[in-house]
C-alpha positions in Angstrom: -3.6 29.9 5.6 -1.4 26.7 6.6 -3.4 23.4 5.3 -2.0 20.6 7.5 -5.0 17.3 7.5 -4.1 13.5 7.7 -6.2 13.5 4.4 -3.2 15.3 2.7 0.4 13.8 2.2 1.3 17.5 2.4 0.7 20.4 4.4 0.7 24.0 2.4 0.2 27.6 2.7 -2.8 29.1 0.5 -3.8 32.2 0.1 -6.4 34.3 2.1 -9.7 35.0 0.6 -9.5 32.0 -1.4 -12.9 29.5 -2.2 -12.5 25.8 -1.8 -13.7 24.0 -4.7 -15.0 20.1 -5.1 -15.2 19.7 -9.0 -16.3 16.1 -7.7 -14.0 14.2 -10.2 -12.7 11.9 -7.8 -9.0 13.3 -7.2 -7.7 13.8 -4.2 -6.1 17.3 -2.8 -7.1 20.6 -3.1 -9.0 22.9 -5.5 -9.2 26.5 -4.5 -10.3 29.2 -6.9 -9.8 32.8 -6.4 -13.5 33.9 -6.5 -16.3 32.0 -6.8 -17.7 33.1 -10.0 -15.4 33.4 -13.3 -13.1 34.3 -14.7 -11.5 33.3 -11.8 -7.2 32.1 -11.1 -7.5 27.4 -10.5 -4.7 26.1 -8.2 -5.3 22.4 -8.1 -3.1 20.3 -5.7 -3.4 16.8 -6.2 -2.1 13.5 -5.3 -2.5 9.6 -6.4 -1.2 6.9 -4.7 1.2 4.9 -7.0 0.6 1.5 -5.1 4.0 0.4 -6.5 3.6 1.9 -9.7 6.7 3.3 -11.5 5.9 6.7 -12.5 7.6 8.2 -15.8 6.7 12.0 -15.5 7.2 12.6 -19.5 5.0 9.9 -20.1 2.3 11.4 -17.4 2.4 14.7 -19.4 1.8 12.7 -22.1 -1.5 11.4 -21.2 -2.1 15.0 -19.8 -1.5 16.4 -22.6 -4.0 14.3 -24.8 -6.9 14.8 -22.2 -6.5 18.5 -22.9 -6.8 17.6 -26.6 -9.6 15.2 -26.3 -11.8 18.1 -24.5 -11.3 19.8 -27.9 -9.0 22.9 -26.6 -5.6 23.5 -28.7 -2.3 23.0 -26.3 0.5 24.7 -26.6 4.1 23.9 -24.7 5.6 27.2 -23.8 8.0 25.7 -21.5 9.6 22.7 -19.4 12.3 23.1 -16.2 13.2 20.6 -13.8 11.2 21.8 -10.5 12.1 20.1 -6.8 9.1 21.5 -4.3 9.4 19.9 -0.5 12.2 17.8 -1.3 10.4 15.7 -4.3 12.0 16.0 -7.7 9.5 16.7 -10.8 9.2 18.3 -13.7 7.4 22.1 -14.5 5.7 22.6 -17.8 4.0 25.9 -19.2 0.7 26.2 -21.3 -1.3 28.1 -23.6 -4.6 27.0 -23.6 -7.5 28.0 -26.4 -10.5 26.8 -25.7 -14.7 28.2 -26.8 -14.2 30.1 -24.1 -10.8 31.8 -24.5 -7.0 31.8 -24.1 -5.8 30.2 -20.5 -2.4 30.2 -19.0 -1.4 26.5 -17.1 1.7 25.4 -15.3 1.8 22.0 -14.2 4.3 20.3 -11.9 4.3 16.7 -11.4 5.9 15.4 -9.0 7.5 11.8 -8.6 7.0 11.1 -4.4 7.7 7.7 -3.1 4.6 6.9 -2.6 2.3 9.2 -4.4 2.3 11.1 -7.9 1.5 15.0 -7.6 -0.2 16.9 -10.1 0.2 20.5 -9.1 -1.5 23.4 -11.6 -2.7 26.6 -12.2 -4.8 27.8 -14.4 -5.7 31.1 -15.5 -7.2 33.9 -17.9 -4.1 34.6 -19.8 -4.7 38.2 -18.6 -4.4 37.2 -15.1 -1.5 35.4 -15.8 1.5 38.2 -14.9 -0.2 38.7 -11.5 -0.9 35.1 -10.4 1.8 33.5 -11.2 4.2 34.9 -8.6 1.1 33.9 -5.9 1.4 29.9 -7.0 5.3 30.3 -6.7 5.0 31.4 -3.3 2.1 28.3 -2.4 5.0 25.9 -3.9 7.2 27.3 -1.6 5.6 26.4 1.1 4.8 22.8 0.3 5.7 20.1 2.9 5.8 16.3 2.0 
């Protein structure tokens, strides 16, 4: 399903079947989960305006990072790449996640657009990992600035 609003920077394909979620925390972009009850695949597609701002991507996962942290869940980096999606250079990291409730699987992209940051994720049941991952590649694909 192609997402095209003036709301969004971007337009995107998601997938069918999909629920919209508002996890009412202010960000703009798009929360879909793949069913409405857990455990359940998180693809987050999110933008800020930088209003100037010079962005430093390392430093943003920083801040990420320590969020994570802060919650009380134990972060692990499995993995960093240089990602382009739409034309907008960024930077791809991998997670392991423990947290009360189990062991999640995360990829994050942030991106470094002229005039917004992205902050594109999922997030998943580790043991849904293998068989979402290849979905969010495909949503990337598709991704339109």
């Amino acid at each position: 399903m192609k997402i095209k609003s003036g709301a969004l920077p971007f337009a995107v394909s998601l997938p069918q079947g999909w629920v919209g979620i508002n996890l009412k925390d202010g960000l703009g972009g798009v929360t879909i989960a793949s069913q409405a009850q857990p455990p359940a695949a998180l693809i987050r597609l999110l933008f800020i305006p930088k209003n100037g701002k010079v962005i430093d991507l390392k430093n943003e996962f920083k801040s990420f990072e320590a969020a994570v942290k802060e919650s009380g869940s134990t972060m692990t980096l499995q993995s960093e790449k240089a990602a382009n999606y739409g034309g907008v250079s960024g930077l791809m990291r991998q997670y392991s996640i423990k947290n009360k409730t189990g062991t999640l699987a995360m990829r994050v992209w942030f991106g470094n657009g002229a005039k917004n940051f992205y902050s594109f994720q999922l997030t998943v049941p580790s043991d849904m990992f293998a068989k979402m991952n290849p979905l969010f590649d495909k949503v990337l694909a598709t991704v339109d600035f």
